[in-house]
C-alpha positions as CSV (number, residue, x, y, z in Angstrom):
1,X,40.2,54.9,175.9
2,X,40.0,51.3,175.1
3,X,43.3,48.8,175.3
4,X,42.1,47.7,171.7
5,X,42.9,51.4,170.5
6,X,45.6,51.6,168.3
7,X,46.7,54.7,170.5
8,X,46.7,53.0,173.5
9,X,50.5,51.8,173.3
10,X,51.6,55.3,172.8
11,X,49.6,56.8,175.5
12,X,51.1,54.3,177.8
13,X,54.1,55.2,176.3
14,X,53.8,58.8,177.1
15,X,52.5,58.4,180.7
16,X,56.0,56.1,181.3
17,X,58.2,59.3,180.0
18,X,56.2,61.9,181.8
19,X,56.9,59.9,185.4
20,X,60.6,58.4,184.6
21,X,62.1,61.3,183.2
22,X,64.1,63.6,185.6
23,X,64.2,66.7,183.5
24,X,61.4,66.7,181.0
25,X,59.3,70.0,180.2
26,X,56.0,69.9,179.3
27,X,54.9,72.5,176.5
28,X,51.2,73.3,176.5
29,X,48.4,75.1,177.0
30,X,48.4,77.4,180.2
31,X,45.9,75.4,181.6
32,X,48.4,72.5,182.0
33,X,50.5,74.4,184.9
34,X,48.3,73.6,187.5
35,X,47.4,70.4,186.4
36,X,51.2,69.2,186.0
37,X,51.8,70.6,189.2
38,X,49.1,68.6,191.3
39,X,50.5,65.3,189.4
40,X,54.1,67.0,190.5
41,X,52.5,66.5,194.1
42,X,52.1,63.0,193.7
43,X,54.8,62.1,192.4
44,X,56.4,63.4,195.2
45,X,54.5,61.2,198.1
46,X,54.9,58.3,195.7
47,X,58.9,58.9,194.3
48,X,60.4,60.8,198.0
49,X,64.1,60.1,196.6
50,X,63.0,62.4,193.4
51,X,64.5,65.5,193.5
52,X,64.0,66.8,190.0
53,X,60.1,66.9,188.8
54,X,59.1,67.9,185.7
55,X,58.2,71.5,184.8
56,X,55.8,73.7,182.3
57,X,56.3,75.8,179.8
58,X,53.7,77.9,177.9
59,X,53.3,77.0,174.2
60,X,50.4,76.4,171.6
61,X,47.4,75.1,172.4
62,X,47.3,72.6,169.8
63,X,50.5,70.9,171.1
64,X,51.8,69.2,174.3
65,X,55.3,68.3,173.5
66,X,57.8,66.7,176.0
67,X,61.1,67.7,175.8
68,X,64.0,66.4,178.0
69,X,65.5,69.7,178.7
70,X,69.2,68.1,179.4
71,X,69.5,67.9,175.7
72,X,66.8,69.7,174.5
73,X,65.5,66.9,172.7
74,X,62.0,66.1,171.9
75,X,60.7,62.9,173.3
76,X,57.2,62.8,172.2
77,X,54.5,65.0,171.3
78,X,50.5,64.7,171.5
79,X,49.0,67.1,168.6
80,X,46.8,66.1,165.5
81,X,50.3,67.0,162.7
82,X,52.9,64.4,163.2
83,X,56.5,65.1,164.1
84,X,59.6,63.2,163.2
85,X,60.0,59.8,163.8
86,X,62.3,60.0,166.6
87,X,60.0,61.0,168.9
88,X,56.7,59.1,170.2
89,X,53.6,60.8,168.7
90,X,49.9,61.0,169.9
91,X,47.7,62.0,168.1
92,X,45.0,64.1,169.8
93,X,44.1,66.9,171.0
94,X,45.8,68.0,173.7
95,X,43.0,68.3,176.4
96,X,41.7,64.8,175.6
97,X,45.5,63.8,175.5
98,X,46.3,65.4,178.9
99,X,43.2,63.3,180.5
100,X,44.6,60.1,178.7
101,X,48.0,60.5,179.4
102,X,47.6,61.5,183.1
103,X,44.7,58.7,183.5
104,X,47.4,56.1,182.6
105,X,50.1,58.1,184.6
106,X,48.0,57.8,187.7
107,X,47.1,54.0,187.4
108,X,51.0,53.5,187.1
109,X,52.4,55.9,190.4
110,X,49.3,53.8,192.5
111,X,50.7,50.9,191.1
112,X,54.2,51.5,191.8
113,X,55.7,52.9,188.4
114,X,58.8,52.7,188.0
115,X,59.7,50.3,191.0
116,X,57.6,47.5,190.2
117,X,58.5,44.7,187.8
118,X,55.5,44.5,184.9
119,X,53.4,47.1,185.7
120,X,54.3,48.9,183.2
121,X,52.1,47.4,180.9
122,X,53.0,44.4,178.3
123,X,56.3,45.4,176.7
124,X,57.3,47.9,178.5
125,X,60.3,46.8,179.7
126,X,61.2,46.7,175.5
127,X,62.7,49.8,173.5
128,X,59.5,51.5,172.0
129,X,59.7,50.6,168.4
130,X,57.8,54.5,167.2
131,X,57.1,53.3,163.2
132,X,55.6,50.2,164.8
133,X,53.2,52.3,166.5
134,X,52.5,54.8,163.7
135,X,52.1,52.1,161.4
136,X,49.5,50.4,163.5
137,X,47.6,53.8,163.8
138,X,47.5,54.8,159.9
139,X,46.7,51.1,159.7
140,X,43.0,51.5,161.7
């Protein structure tokens, strides 16, 4: 995916929660066990302090949703139907979500995410403003 995507921001987004969250679940697919495991790995090797990873849960395949299971609240949610505003949404499917999400994820842990200053990506040190970002995707 292209920076000039109107996605883009929200993919980032998502790839920030996924790795600075301590206890987020993942609903998705099956297939997304063993995929959020090996990224579970890294994290590891790149966060040692981390103590708390986040986990899977089996759900629809036409979701990935990422809850923060302390309050049971959902954070954001990659599926083509669009949820309430208080959470980030991507839409996409969620295989060619995963691969985004975990593309940008990656880029971030090998450059340091969350420990380094700016390399979170332009305004990421900002709150995430979500009807910003939905109103520059309906607007494409």
């Amino acid at each position: 995916m292209r920076v000039t995507d109107p996605r883009w921001p929200a993919v980032r987004e998502v790839a920030r929660t996924l790795l600075r969250t301590p206890a987020l679940c993942v609903l998705g697919p099956q297939w997304l066990a063993e995929q959020l495991h090996a990224l579970n790995l890294k994290l590891s090797d790149v966060q040692p302090s981390r103590t708390v990873f986040p986990t899977h849960q089996p759900a629809s395949d036409n979701v990935l949703q990422f809850v923060d299971a302390e309050n049971n609240t959902l954070i954001a949610q990659c599926s083509l139907h669009e949820p309430a505003n208080q959470a980030v949404w991507l839409p996409m499917n969620t295989s060619e979500g995963w691969k985004e999400i975990t593309g940008v994820a990656d880029d971030l842990l090998n450059a340091g995410y969350p420990g380094c200053l700016g390399c979170g990506g332009p305004h990421s040190d900002e709150d995430w403003n979500e009807e910003e970002s939905r109103n520059r995707m309906s607007s494409q």
